[in-house]
C-alpha positions in Angstrom: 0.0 0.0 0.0 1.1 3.6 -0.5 1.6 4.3 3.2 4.0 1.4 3.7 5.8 2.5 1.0 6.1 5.8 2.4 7.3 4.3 5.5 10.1 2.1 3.7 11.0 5.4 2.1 11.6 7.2 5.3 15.3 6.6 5.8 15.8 8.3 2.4 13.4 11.2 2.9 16.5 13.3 4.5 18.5 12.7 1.2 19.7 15.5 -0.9 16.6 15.4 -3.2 13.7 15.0 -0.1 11.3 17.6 -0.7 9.5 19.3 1.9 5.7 17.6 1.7 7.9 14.0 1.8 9.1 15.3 5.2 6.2 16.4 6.8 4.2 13.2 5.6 6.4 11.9 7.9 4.7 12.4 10.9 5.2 15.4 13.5 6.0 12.8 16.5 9.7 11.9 14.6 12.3 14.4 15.4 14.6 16.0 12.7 18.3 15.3 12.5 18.9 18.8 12.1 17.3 20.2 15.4 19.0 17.0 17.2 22.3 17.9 16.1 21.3 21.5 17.4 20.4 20.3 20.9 23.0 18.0 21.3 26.1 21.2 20.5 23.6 23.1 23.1 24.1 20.2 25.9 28.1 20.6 25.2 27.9 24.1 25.4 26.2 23.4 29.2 28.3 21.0 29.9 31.0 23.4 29.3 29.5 26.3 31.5 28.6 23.5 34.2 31.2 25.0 36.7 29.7 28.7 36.2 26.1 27.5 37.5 26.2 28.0 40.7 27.9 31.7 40.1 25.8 34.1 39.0 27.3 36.7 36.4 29.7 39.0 38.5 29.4 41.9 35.1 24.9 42.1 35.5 23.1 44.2 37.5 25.9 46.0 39.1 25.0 50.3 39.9 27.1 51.9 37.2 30.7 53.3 38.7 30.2 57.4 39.0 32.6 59.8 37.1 35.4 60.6 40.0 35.6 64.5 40.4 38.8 65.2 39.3 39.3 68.3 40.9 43.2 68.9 41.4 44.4 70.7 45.1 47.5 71.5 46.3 48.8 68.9 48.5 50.8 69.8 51.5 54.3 69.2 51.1 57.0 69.0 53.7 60.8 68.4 52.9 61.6 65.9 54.4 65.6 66.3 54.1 68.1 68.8 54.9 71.4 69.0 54.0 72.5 69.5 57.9 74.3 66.3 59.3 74.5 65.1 62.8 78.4 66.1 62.8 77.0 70.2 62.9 74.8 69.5 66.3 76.9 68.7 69.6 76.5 64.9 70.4 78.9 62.4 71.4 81.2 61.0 68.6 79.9 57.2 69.3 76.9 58.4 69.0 77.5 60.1 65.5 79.7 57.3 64.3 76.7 54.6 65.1 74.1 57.0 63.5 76.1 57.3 60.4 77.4 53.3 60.0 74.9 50.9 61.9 72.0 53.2 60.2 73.3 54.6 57.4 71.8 58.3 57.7 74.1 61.0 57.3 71.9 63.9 57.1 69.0 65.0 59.1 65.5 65.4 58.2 63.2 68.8 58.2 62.0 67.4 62.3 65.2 66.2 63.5 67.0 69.4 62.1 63.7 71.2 64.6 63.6 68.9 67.3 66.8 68.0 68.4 68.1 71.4 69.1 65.1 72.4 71.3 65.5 69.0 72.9 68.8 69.2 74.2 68.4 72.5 75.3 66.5 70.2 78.0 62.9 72.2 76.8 59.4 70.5 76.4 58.0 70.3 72.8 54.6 69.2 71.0 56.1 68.1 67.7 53.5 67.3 64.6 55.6 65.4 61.5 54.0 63.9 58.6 54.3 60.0 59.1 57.8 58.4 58.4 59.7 61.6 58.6 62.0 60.4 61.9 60.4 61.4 64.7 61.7 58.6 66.5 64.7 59.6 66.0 64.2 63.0 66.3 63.6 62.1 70.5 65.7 59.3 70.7 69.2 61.1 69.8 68.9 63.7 72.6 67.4 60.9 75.0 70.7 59.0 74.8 72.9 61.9 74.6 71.5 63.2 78.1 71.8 59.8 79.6 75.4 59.0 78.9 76.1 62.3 79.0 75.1 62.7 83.3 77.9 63.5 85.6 77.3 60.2 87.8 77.2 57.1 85.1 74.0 55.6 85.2 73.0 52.3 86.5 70.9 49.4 85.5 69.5 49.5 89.2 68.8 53.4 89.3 65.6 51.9 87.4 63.7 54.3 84.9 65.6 57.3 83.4 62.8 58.2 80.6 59.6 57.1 80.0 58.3 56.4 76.4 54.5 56.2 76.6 52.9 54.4 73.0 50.1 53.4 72.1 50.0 49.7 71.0 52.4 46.5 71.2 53.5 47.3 67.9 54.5 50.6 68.6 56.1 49.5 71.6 58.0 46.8 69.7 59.3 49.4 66.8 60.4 51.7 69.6 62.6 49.3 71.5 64.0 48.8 68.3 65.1 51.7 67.3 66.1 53.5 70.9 69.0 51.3 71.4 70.2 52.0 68.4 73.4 53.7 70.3 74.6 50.3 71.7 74.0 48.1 69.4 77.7 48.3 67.1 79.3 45.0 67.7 82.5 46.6 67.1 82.3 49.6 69.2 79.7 49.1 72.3 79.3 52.2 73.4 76.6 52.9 76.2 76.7 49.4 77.0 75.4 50.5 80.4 71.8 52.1 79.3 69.2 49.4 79.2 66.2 49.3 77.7 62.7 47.5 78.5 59.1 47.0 76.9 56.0 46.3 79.4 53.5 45.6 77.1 49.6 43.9 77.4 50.2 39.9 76.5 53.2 39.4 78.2 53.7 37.7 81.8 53.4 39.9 84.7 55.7 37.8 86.6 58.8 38.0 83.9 58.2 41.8 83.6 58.4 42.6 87.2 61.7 40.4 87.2 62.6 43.0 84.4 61.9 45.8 86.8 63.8 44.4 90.0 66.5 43.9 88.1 66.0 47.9 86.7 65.0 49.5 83.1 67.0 53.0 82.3 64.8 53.6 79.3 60.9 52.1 80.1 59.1 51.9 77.2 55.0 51.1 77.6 51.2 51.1 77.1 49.6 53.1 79.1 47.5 50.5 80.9 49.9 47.7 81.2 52.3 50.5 82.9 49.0 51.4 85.0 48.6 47.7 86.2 52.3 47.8 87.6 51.9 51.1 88.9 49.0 49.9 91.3 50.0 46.3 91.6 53.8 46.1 91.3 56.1 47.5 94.3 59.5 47.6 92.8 58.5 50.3 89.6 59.6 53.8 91.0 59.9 57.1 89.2 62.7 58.4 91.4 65.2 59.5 89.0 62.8 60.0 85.9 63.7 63.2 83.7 61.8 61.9 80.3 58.2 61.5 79.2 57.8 60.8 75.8 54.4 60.0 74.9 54.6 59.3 71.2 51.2 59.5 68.5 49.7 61.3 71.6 46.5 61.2 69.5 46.2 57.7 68.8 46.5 57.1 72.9 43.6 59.8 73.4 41.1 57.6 70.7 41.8 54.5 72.1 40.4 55.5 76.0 43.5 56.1 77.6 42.9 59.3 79.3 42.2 58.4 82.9 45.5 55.7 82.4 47.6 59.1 81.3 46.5 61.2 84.6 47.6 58.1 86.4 50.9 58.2 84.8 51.7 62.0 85.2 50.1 61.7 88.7 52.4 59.1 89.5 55.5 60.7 88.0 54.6 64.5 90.1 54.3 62.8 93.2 57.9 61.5 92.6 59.3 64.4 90.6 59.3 67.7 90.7 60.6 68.0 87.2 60.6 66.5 84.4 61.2 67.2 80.8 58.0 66.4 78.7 57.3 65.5 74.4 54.0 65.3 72.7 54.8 63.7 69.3 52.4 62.5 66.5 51.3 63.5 62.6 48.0 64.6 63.8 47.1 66.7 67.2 43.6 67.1 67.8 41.9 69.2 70.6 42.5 66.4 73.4 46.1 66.4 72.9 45.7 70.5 73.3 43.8 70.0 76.4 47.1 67.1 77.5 49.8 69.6 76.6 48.3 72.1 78.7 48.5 69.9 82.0 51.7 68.2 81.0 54.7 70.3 79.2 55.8 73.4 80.9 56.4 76.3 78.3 56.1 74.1 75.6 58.0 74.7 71.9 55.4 73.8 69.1 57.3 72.1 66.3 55.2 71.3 62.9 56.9 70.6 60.0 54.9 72.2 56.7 55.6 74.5 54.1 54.3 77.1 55.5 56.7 77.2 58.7 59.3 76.3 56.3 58.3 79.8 54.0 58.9 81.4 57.4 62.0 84.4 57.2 64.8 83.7 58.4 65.2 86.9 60.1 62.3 86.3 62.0 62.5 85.8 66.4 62.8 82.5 67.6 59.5 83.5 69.1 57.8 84.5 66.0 58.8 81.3 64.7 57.4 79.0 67.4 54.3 81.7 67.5 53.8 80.5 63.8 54.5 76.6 64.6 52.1 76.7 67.3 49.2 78.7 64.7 50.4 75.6 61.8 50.0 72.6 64.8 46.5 73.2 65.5 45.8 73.5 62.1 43.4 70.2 61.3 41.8 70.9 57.6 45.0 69.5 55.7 47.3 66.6 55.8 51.4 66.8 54.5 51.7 63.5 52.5 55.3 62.6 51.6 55.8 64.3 47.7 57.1 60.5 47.1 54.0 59.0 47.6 51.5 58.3 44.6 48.0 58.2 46.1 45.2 56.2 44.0 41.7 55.6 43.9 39.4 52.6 42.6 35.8 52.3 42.5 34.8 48.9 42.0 31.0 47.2 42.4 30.8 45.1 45.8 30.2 41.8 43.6 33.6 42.1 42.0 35.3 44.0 45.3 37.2 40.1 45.9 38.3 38.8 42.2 39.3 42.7 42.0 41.2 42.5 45.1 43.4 39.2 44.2 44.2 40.6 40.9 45.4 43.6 42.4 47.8 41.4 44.4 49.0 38.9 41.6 49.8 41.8 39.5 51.8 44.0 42.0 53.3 41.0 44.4 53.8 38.2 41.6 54.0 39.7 38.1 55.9 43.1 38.8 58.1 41.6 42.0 59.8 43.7 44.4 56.7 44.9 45.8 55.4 44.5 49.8 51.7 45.0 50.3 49.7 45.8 53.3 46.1 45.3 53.3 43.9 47.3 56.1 40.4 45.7 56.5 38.0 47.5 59.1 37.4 44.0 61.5 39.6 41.1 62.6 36.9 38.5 61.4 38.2 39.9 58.2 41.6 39.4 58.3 41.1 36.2 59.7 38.8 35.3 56.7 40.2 37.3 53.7 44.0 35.7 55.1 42.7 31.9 54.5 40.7 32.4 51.5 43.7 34.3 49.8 46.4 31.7 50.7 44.8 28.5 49.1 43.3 30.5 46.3 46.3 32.3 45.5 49.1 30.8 46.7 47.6 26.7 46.2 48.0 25.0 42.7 50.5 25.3 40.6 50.8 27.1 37.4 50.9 25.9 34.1 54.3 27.1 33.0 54.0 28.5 28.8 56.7 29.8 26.8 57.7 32.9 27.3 56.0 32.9 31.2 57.8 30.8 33.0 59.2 33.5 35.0 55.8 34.8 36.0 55.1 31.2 37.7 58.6 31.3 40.0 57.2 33.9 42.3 55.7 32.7 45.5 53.1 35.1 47.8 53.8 34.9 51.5 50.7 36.3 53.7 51.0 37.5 57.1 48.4 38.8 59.5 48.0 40.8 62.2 45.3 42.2 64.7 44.4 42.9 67.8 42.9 40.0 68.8 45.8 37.6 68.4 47.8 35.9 71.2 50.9 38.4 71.8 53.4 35.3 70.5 51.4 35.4 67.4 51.5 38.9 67.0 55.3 38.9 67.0 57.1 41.3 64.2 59.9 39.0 63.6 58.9 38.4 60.5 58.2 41.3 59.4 61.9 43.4 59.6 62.7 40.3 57.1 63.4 41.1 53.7 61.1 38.9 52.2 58.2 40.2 49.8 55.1 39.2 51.5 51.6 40.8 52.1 50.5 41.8 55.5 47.0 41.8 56.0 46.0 43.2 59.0 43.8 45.8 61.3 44.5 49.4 62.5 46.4 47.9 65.0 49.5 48.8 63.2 48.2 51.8 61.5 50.4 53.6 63.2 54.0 54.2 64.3 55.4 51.0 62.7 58.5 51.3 60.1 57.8 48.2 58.2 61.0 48.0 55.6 60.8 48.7 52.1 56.4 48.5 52.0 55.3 49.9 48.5 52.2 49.5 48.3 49.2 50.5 50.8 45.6 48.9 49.9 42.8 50.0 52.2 40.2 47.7 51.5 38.1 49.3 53.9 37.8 53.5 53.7 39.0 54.5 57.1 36.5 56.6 59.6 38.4 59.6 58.9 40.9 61.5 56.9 43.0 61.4 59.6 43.0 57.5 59.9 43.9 57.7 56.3 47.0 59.6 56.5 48.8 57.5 59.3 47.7 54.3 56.9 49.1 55.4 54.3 52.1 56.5 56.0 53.4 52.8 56.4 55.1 53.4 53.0 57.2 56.1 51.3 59.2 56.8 55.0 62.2 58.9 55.0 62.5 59.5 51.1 61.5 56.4 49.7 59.1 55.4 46.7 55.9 54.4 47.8 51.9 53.9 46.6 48.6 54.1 48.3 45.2 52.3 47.0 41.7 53.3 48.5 39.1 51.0 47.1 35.2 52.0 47.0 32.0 51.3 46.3 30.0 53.4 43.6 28.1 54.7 46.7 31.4 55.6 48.8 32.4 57.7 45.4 32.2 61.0 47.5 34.8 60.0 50.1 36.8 61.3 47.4 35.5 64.8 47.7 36.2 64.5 51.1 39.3 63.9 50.6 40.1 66.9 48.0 38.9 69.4 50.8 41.8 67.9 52.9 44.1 68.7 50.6 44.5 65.3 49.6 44.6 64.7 46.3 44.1 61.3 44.4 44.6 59.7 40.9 42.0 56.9 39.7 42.6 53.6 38.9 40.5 51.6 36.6 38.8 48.6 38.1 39.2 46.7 34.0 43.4 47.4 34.1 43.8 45.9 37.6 41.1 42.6 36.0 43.2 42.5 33.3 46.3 41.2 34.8 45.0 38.3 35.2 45.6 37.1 31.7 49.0 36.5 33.2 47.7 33.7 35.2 46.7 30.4 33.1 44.9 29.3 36.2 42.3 31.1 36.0 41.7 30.4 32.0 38.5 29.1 30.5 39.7 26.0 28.8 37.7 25.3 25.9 38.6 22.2 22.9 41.0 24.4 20.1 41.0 27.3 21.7 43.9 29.5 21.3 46.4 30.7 23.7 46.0 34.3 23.9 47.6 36.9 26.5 45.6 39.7 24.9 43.4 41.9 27.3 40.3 40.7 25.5 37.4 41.8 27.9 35.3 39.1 27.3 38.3 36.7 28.3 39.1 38.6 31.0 35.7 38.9 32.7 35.3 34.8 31.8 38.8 34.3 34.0 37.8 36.8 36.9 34.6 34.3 36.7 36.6 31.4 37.3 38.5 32.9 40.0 35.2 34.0 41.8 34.1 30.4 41.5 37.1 29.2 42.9 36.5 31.2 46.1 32.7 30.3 45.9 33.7 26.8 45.5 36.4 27.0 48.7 33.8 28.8 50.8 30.8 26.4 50.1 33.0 23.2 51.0 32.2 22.8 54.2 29.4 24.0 56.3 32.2 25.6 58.6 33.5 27.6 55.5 30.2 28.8 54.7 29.2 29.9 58.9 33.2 31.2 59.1 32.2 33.5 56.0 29.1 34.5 57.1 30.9 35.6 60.4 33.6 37.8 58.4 30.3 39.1 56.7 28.5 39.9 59.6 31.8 41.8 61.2 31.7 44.3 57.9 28.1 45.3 58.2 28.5 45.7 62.4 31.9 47.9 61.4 29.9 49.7 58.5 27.6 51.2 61.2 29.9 52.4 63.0 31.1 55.3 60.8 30.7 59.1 62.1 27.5 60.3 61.4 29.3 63.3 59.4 30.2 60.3 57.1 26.7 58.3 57.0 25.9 60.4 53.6 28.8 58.7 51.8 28.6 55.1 54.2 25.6 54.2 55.3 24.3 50.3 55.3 20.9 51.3 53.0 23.3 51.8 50.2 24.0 48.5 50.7 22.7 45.3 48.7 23.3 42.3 50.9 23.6 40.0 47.7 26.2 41.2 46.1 28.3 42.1 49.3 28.0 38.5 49.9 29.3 37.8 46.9 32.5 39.0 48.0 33.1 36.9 50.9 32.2 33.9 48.8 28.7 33.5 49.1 26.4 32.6 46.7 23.5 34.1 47.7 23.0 36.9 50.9 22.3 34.2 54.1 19.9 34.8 56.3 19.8 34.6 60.3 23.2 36.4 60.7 21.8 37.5 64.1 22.2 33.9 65.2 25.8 33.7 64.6 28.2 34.0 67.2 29.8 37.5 67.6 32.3 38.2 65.6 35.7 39.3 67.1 35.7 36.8 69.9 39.7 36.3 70.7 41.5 33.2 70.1 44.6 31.6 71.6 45.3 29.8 68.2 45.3 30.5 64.1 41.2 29.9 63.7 40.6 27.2 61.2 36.7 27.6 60.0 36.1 24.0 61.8 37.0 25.5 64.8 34.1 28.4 64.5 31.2 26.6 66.0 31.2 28.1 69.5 28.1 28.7 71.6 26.1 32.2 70.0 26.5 35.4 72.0 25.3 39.0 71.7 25.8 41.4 68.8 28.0 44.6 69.7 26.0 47.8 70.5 23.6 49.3 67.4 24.6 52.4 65.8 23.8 56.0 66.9 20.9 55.7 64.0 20.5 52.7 62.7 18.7 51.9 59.6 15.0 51.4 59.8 14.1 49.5 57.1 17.7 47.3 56.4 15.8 44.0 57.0 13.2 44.9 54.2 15.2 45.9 51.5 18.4 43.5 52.3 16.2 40.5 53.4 18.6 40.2 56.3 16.8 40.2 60.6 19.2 42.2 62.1 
C-alpha cells in the first residue's frame, strides 16, 4: 500500500533530493536530525559552563561606577631632608659614628633638624611630623645623649631614666627597636650600660616585674599595662625620671587612655618635681591641646609644613614658634610625603574580591619587588580574607608557557596581624625580614610602625576619617622612599573622594578593567575550551570569563564545608557591624541602606545573601590559636551595640533580621 511505501522510504526522505511535503508526511512525533544535532552542541555548550552555574554573572546588575571628580588641590608638602648632618649639632662621637654606620643616615631630616636642638636645650616640645619623617629619632638622639652624658654614670639599678608612653604593642615593639640603636655596634659598644625595656599587654606579669627588679633605664609602655604595675607592682619607681615621651599622643587619646595618662603623670609628680615632657604625632587634635596644657611646661610647638618652612629667616625665635604653634593646630589639611603616589578605585561590591586578588597577583607576583599591606575595618576579616587568599592564590601550581615561566617562579607569603591575636602570634619578627610578602591586617598597626621597604598600601576598607587615612598610608614612602597608596570604594562611597580633596589630599584613579586585566598573566584562572587559542591579549570578554573562574574558585572553597560557609558569614557579619559604625558626618557617603546584601555577599564567597546572621556568634571573639573555619562553632552570643541611628528599614530591603 502507498503508506508502507512511504514508510520504507523514510530513511531516504533526509536525502539531498527529499522535498519538503515527503518530510512532513512523515509524521510530527519523529524528530529531525537537524534540530538533534542543534540540541545536542547546546548540551556541550552546558556541559561546558557547568562550573559557572552556581555563580551568578559577576558583570549584571551591578550600579554603574560614577565619574570621580577630578578636581586637582595642592597637596601639602614638607621636605623631608636637609642638608645639615648630625656632625654640625653637639653629640657624642659614638653616638655620630653609630648613626652614620649601623643606620646609614648622614643627614637630618626637616624634624630632626627642629627637634633635636630644642630638645637638648632640656625644653618640652609638641612636635606634629608627617608619618615616616623620623620622629623617632628625632627624641631618641637627645634621650641618649643626656643619659650618657650625666655627671654620675648611670646604672641598671637606678631603674627608669625616661619614660616612652605608645600606644599599641607594635608601637612599643618598633620603639625598643630603634632607641638602642646607640649600643647596638658589635665593634664599638658604646653605652653598653643604658638598658632598655618594653612592658606591654600579653606578656607575663611575673617575667616583667623580674625585668623591673633587676632595673630599666629607658621604660618603654602602654599606658595600661604601665597602670597595672603602677598599682599592683612595688619595685617600679619614678625616682630619677627626667623623660616623658608619649609618642602618637593622639592615637593614645582615641583608644580610651585618658584616665590611664593622669595616672601616669600623677604618679610621675608625686615623685618628681621636674621632668622634661614631648608630645609627638602626625595629627594633634583638641584632646592632645587639652594634655599639653596639663603636661609640658612652656612648651615649643614644632610642625613641619611649608608654610613654617616659608617662614623668614630673620624672624624671632618667638615669632617662629608663635607660627609653629598657629600651623600645629591647624586640622583641615594633611602633608603626605611628595614621594607618595595616592590612587583611587571604584569597584561594584560583587567584584570587590576577584578585584582584590588581581590587584595582588599583578603587584606581588608579576611586577616583583613589591610589599603590600592590606587594612580591613574588622579582625573576622583578616582572619577570613588571610585563609581564603592563601589556598586560592598561593595553592596549585601554574601551568608554566613559553615565554611565562618566569611569572610562575614567584611565591606570595601572607602574614596577619590584629588585635585579637595571642601576643606570641603577633610577634614582628617576621616582618623586619626582607622577604616580599603581604601583611594583612587591622588598624592595630596603623600607626608608628617602620615596616621595611612597603610599597604598596591597599585599604580595603575606607577608614572613619581623613586622619586615619594619612597615618595608613604612612606605612610606606618613610624617610624618602618610593611608595603607593590604594583606596578602594563602592559606587556609593564615590564622595569620600571629595572628602578627601577638601583635605588637601589629592588622588589619581585607577580603573577597576586594568587591575582585572592582569589576570591574563595567570593560566589558572583560563576558561579552557577544545581548540582554543592561547591568547595573553586583554580581551574583555576573556578577562571577565577568567575573573569568573577565579570568583568560583573562592565560591567553591567557601561552600565546601558547612564551617566555611558559617566562618564567611561571620567575616560578613563583622563588615556590616563595622559599616555602622562610621561618624555620622560620614553616613551620607557610608551608610548600610546603600548597601545590597547579595552582592556584598558575593565577595566573601557567598552565593547568595544568608539569612539569620543574628544567630551567629559575635564576631571578634579572641583566640589563643590560628582559627581554622572547623573551629568556629562556639556557643552564639550578643551582637555589639547598634549604631547612633541605625537603619530602619535594612531588613526589608536586604532580606537580612538584624
Amino acid at each position: 500500500p502507498p503508506v508502507k511505501r512511504k514508510r520504507k522510504l523514510s530513511t531516504n526522505t533526509f536525502r539531498k533530493g527529499a522535498t519538503e511535503p515527503d518530510r512532513r508526511e512523515e509524521g510530527g512525533s519523529s524528530q529531525k536530525p537537524v534540530p538533534k544535532k542543534q540540541l545536542t552542541d547546546k548540551q556541550n555548550e552546558s556541559q561546558k559552563s557547568k562550573p559557572f552555574i552556581k555563580t551568578s554573572s559577576l558583570f549584571k546588575n551591578n550600579p554603574d561606577i560614577p565619574e570621580i571628580p577630578r578636581k586637582e588641590v595642592q597637596q601639602v608638602q614638607e621636605n623631608v631632608f636637609t642638608t645639615d648632618s648630625f656632625s654640625q649639632l653637639d653629640l657624642h662621637p659614638h653616638l655620630i659614628s653609630t648613626i652614620n654606620t649601623v643606620l646609614n643616615i648622614c643627614s637630618m631630616t626637616s624634624v630632626q633638624k627642629q627637634t633635636i636642638p630644642v630638645l637638648l636645650q632640656g625644653r618640652d616640645a609638641l612636635v606634629r611630623s608627617q608619618t615616616g619623617s623620623g620622629k623617632t629619632l628625632a627624641y631618641g638622639i637627645p634621650l641618649v645623649q643626656s643619659l650618657q652624658g650625666m655627671e654620675s654614670k648611670i646604672k641598671r639599678s637606678d631603674g627608669p631614666y625616661a619614660l616612652v608612653l605608645v600606644p599599641t604593642r607594635e608601637v612599643g615593639g618598633f620603639s625598643f627597636l630603634i632607641l638602642p640603636f646607640a649600643w647596638i655596634l658589635p665593634s664599638q659598644k658604646p653605652f653598653t650600660w643604658i638598658v632598655p625595656g618594653v612592658l606591654m599587654g600579653g606578656e607575663k606579669r611575673k617575667s616583667e616585674k623580674a625585668r623591673l627588679r633587676k632595673g630599666i633605664n629607658i621604660l618603654i609602655s602602654t599606658p595600661g599595662r604601665l597602670v597595672d604595675h603602677i598599682k599592683s607592682t612595688e619595685c617600679i619607681h619614678f625616682h630619677r625620671t627626667q623623660w616623658l615621651i608619649i609618642d602618637e599622643a593622639d592615637r593614645i587619646l582615641d583608644l580610651g587612655f585618658e584616665k590611664d595618662v593622669a595616672v601616669i603623670l600623677n604618679a610621675l609628680n608625686d615623685e618628681r618635681e621636674t621632668c622634661q615632657n614631648v608630645l609627638l604625632s602626625a595629627t594633634l587634635t583638641e584632646g592632645v591641646t587639652h594634655l599639653a596644657d596639663i603636661s609640658l611646661n612652656d612648651p615649643v610647638s614644632i610642625s613641619i609644613a611649608d608654610e613654617i618652612q616659608n617662614v623668614p629667616g630673620a624672624a624671632s625665635q618667638a615669632a617662629r614658634e608663635a607660627s609653629s604653634s598657629s600651623n600645629c593646630m591647624e586640622q583641615d589639611n594633611f602633608a603626605v610625603p611628595d614621594t607618595l603616589q595616592q590612587y583611587v578605585m571604584v569597584v561594584p561590591s560583587k567584584l570587590r574580591l576577584v578585584t582584590l586578588a588581581a590587584f595582588i597577583l599583578q603587584k606581588c607576583k608579576f611586577e616583583k619587588h613589591h610589599k603590600m599591606i592590606i587594612f580591613f575595618s574588622s579582625c573576622e576579616q583578616v582572619e577570613f580574607y588571610h585563609e581564603l587568599l592563601v589556598k586560592v592564590l598561593s595553592g596549585g601550581s601554574e601551568s608554566d608557557k613559553p615565554g611565562h615561566s618566569s611569572l610562575s617562579s614567584g611565591s606570595l607569603q601572607f602574614l596577619r596581624l590584629h588585635g585579637n591575636m595571642e601576643q606570641e602570634v603577633r610577634t614582628l619578627q617576621m616582618i623586619f625580614t626582607e622577604v616580599i610578602f603581604l601583611l594583612i591586617l587591622k588598624d592595630v598597626a596603623a600607626r608608628g610602625l617602620d615596616l621595611p621597604q612597603v610599597t604598596w598600601i591597599v585599604q580595603y576598607n575606607a577608614p572613619a576619617s581623613p586622619a586615619e587615612y594619612i597615618h595608613r598610608i604612612g606605612r610606606t614612602a618613610r624617610i624618602g622612599c618610593r611608595g603607593s597608596s590604594l583606596l578602594v570604594l563602592a559606587p556609593s562611597e564615590a564622595g569620600y573622594v571629595s572628602l578627601l580633596a577638601s583635605h588637601k589630599i589629592n588622588v589619581s584613579e585607577l580603573k577597576m578593567e586594568k587591575v582585572l586585566a592582569s589576570l591574563m598573566k595567570d593560566d589558572r584562572f583560563k576558561l579552557h575550551r577544545p581548540g582554543s587559542k592561547v591568547s595573553y591579549s586583554a580581551n574583555p570578554q576573556e578577562v571577565r570569563e577568567r575573573a569568573t573562574v577565579l570568583q568560583t574558585k573562592f565560591e567553591n572553597l567557601v561552600h565546601s564545608s558547612e564551617g566555611n560557609v558559617r566562618w564567611a558569614k561571620k567575616a560578613l557579619q563583622s563588615f556590616l557591624c563595622a559599616y555602622t559604625t562610621y561618624p555620622r558626618n560620614l553616613k551620607h557617603i557610608f551608610h548600610i541602606k546603600s548597601l545590597h546584601l547579595g552582592h556584598v555577599a558575593k565577595s566573601f564567597g557567598l552565593r547568595d545573601a544568608p539569612q539569620n546572621l543574628t544567630a551567629l556568634p559575635a564576631a571578634g571573639s579572641k583566640r589563643k590559636t590560628k582559627p581554622r573555619p572547623k573551629s568556629h562553632q562556639g556557643q552564639a552570643t550578643a551582637l555589639p551595640p547598634a549604631p547612633a541611628d541605625p537603619p530602619q528599614q535594612m531588613g526589608n530591603r536586604m532580606g537580612m533580621p538584624l
